[in-house]
N, C-alpha and C positions, 0 to 999 in steps of 0.2 A: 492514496486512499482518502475518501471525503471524510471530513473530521464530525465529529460526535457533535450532540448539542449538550449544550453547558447549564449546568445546574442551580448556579448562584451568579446573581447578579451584584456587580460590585455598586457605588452609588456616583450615578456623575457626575455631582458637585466633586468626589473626590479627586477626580480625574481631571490631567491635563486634555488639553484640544488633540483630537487626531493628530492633525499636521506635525505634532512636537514630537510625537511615538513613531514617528514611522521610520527614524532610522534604527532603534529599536526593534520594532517591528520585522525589520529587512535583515536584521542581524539575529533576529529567532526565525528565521526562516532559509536564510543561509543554511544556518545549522541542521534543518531538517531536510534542505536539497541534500545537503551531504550526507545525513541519514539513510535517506534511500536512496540516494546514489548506489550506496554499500550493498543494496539487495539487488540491483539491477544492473551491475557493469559489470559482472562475470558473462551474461547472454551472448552478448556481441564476440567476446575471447573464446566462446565454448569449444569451438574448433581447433585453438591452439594448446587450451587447455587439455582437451584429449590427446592429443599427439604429444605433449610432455612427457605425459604422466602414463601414457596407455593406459586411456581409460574406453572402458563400454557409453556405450549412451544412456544408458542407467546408471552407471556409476557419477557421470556426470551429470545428469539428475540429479541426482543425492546431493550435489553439491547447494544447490539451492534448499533444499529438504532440512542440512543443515544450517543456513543461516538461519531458516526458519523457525528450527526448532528453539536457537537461542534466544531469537527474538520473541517468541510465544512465550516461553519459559519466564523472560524479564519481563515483559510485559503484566502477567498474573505474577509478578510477586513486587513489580513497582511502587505499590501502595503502601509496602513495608520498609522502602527506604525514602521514599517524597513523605512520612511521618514522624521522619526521624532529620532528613535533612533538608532546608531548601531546597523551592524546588527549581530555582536557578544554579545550586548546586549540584544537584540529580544532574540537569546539563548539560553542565564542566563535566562532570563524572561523564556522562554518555560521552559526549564527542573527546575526551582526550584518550581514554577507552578504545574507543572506534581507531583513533588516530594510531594507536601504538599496540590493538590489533591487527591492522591493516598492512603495516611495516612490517611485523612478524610475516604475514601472511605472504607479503611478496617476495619473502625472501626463501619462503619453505622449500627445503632440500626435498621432499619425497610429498606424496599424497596422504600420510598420517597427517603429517607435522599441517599440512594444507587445510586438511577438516578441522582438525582441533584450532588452528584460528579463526577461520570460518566460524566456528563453533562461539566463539568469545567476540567475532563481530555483531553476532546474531544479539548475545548477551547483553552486551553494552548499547546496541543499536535499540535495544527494547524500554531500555528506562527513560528513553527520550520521550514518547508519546503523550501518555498521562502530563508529565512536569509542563512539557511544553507547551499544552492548551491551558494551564494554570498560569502559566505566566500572561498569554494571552489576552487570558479576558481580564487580569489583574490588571493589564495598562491599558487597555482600551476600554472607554464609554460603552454601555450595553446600545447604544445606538447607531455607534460602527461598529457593533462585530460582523458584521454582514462583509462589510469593507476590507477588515481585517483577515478573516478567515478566505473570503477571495486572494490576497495577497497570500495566506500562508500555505493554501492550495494550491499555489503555481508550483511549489517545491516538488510533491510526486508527477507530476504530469510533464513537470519541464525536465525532469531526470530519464524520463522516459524515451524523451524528444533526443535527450544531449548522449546519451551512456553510447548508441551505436555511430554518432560522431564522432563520437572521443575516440573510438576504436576504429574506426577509416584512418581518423587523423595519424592516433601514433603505429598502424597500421605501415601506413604511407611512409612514414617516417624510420623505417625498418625496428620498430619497438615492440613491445609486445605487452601481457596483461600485468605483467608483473609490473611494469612502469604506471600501469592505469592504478594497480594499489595503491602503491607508495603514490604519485601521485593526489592519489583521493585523502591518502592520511595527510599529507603536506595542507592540502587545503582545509582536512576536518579543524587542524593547529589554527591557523588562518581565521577559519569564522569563531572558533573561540575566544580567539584575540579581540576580534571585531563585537561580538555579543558582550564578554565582557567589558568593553570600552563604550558600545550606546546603549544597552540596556541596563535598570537599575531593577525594574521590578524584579517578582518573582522571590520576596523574601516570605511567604508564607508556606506551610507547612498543612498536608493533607491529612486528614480524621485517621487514624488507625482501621484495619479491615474488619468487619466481625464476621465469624465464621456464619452466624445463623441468616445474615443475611444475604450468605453466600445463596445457604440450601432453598431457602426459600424463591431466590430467582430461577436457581437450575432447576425448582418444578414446577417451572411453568410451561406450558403446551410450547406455546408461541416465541418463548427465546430457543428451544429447540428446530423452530420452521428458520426462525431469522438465524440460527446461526448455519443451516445450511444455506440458505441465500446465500450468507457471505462469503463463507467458503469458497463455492460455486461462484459466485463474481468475480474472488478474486484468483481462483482456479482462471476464468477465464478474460483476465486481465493478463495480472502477473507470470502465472503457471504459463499461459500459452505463451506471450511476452519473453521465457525465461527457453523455450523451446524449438523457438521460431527461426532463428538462425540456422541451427542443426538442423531442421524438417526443409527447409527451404537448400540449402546447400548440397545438403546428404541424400536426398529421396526424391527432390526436385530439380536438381543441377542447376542450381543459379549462380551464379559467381558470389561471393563473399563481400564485394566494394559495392556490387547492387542491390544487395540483400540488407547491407545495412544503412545506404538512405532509405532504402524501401521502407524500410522498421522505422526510423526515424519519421517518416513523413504519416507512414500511420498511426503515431501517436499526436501528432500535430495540433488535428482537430479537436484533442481532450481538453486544450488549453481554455476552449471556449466552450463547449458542449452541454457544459455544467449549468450553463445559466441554461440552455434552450430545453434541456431536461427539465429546470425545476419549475418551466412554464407550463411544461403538458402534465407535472404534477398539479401543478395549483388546477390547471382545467379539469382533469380528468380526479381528481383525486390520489392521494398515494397508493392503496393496496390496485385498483384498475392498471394504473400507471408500472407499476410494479409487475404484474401478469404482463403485461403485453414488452417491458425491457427484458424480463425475465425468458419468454418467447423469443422472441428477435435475437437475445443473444444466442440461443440454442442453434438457430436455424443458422445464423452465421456460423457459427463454429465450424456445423457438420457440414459447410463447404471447403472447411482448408483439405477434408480430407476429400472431396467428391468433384468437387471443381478439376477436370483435365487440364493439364498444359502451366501455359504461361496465365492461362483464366483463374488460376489460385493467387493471383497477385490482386486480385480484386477483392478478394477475403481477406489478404492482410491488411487491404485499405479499411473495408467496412466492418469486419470484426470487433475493433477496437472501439469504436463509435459506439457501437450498441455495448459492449459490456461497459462503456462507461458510463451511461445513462442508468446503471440499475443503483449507484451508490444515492445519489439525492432522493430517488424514490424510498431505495430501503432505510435510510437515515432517517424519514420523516414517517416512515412505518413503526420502526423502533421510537420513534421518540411520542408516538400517538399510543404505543400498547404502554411505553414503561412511562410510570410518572417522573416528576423532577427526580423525587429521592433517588428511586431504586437506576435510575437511566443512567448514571456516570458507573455501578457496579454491574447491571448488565452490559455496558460497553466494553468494559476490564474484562471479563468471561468473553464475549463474542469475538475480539479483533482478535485473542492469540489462538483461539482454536481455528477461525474462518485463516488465519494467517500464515498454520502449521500447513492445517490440510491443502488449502489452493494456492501456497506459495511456496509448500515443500513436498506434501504427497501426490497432486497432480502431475506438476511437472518431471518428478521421479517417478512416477506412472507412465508419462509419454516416454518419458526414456526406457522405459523397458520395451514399449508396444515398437518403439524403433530401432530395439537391438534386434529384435523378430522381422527388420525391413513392413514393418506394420505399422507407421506412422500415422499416415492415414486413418489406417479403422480408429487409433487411438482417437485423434481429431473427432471423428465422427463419433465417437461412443461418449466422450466428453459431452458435445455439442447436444446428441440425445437426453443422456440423463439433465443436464440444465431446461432443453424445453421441456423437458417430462414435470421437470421440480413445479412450473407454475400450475400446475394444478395445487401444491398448497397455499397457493393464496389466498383457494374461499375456506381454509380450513384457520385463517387470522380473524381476529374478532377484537375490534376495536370500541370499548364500551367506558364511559365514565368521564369520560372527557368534553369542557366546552369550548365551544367552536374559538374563539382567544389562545386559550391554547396552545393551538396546530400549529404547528412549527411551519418556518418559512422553507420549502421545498429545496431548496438552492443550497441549502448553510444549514440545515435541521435546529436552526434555532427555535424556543416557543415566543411566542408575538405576547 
């Protein structure tokens, strides 16, 4: 997920040169591959996972439902421990968390004991976020963050690439998902290691939360339209992303080994997309640019369910291309409606709800539409309601703001 823009600019006489941070840099971005690693390497296993556990396809739904929950949950309440501790501390705290949930998780006896770590991955996985762009712009010059934040965004899009690899590989290897946890916790210890050994920043401490100015962002029109975008985006990133193995195996009879470079190779293109997006924002503008990614992802979607045949492998190619073209647009919509102040608290409010509902109620929604052998309509009714959403784009109103500004389309930084 493309990262927020940042509100305070540190001063760069204080700062060392790029070049000295970047293994620093490469060691708070490890840690965030590993991150969302954790939300995305169940997808690929879904199949083994249900024949464990006998589960429905809604029950294995729910499985992502719940990471998500935990991760929403920490994320709105991260503010109250990056105030009290470092936020290189927050972290350590996140990834050793992650790590010695992850371990529990692969070892779970039954499907209780499986949610309830899930549950506490979700948890831990959530206090990363916030701390981790703190640390960020703390060691890097206001004039690489553009540079940097490109480097820290390889993290979700290359996980995306790597999670149905990894599951060929130990696939191949007669292993299964429980090896891909543990695993993933072996490595969360690992970038730990490695973050605390090149990075030093990250010794400051974030403002305390105030309630009033909580209320005051939640009544605004427009962080109600943005937080269904994001939802909705990452409904149709993630959620489908989280789906698409099951619908392709289960209702499309594709083999399991081609199903998951297929996956692999349709998130490929994310790796680079981001720039060619935030080009037809700066032409077109953000809220124009925004309707028509908003659009296009719709119309993609409701082919995974309407495309015949072997012709639905051409939706899991271009699907993923349009839903990921709506973050840089929506990132520089939000950062035009909220000013500096209030844009780092409406950020805190919009990722954990956009992140509950499209990265744990969506995809526990297709899984029901496909315990009903309905996978399709679900496809199709998803892909509807998102083209339907851009029609509130002319209902956003962009006012107060001068053209200096406008955040850089690519990075939602303001120039």
């Amino acid at each position: 997920m493309p990262t927020p823009a940042i509100s305070a600019a540190p001063n760069n006489a204080t700062l060392p040169p790029f070049r000295s941070v970047v293994p620093g840099l490469l060691s708070l971005t490890g840690i965030f591959f590993i991150n969302f690693l954790t939300r995305v390497i169940l997808a690929p296993f879904l199949l083994q996972i249900r024949e464990d556990f006998d589960l429905t396809k809604a029950e294995a739904g729910e499985l992502f439902f719940i990471v998500s929950l935990g991760y929403s949950i920490a994320l709105l309440g991260s503010g109250f421990f990056s105030s009290r501790l470092e936020h290189r501390k927050v972290i350590v705290v996140s990834a050793v968390g992650i790590t010695v949930s992850l371990a529990l998780a692969a070892l779970s006896p039954n499907l209780f004991w499986l949610r309830a770590y899930l549950l506490l991955v979700g948890l831990f996985g959530g206090l990363y976020f916030p701390s981790g762009f703190a640390v960020l712009t703390s060691m890097v010059p206001p004039t690489n963050w553009g540079k940097a934040i490109a480097i820290h965004e390889l993290a979700p899009n290359l996980s995306f690439v790597v999670a149905p690899l990894i599951a060929e590989l130990l696939t191949s290897l007669g292993l299964n998902w429980r090896t891909a946890l543990a695993g993933n916790a072996v490595f969360s210890l690992i970038a730990v290691l490695f973050f605390l050994r090149f990075c030093s920043s990250g010794r400051e401490k974030s403002i305390p939360p105030r309630p009033a100015a909580y209320l005051r962002t939640l009544g605004q029109k427009e962080f109600w339209i943005l937080a269904v975008f994001f939802a909705l985006a990452i409904g149709a990133t993630q959620g489908v992303y989280s789906q698409t193995p099951l619908y392709l195996v289960s209702s499309r009879d594709m083999p399991p080994d081609w199903v998951n470079y297929l996956l692999a190779a349709s998130r490929f293109s994310g790796l680079f997309l981001v720039f060619w997006a935030g080009m037809i924002v700066d032409r077109l503008g953000p809220i124009p640019a925004l309707r028509i990614f908003v659009a296009l992802t719709g119309i993609a979607t409701i082919t995974f369910g309407l495309l015949p045949g072997s012709w639905v492998t051409l939706s899991v190619l271009i699907q993923p291309t349009m839903a990921g073209c709506f973050f840089p647009a929506g990132f520089a919509v939000l950062s035009m409606i909220f000013p500096a102040q209030t844009r780092p608290l409406a950020i805190s409010l919009i990722v954990p709800m956009a992140v509950l509902a499209g990265g744990g109620l969506i995809p526990a929604g297709l899984g029901i539409f496909g315990d009903h052998d309905l996978f399709p309509l679900g496809f199709m009714i998803l892909g509807g309601i998102i083209f339907g959403s851009a029609a509130l784009t002319w209902a956003l109103k962009i006012s107060g703001l001068e053209e200096q500004q406008q955040p850089d389309p690519t990075t939602g930084q303001t120039s």
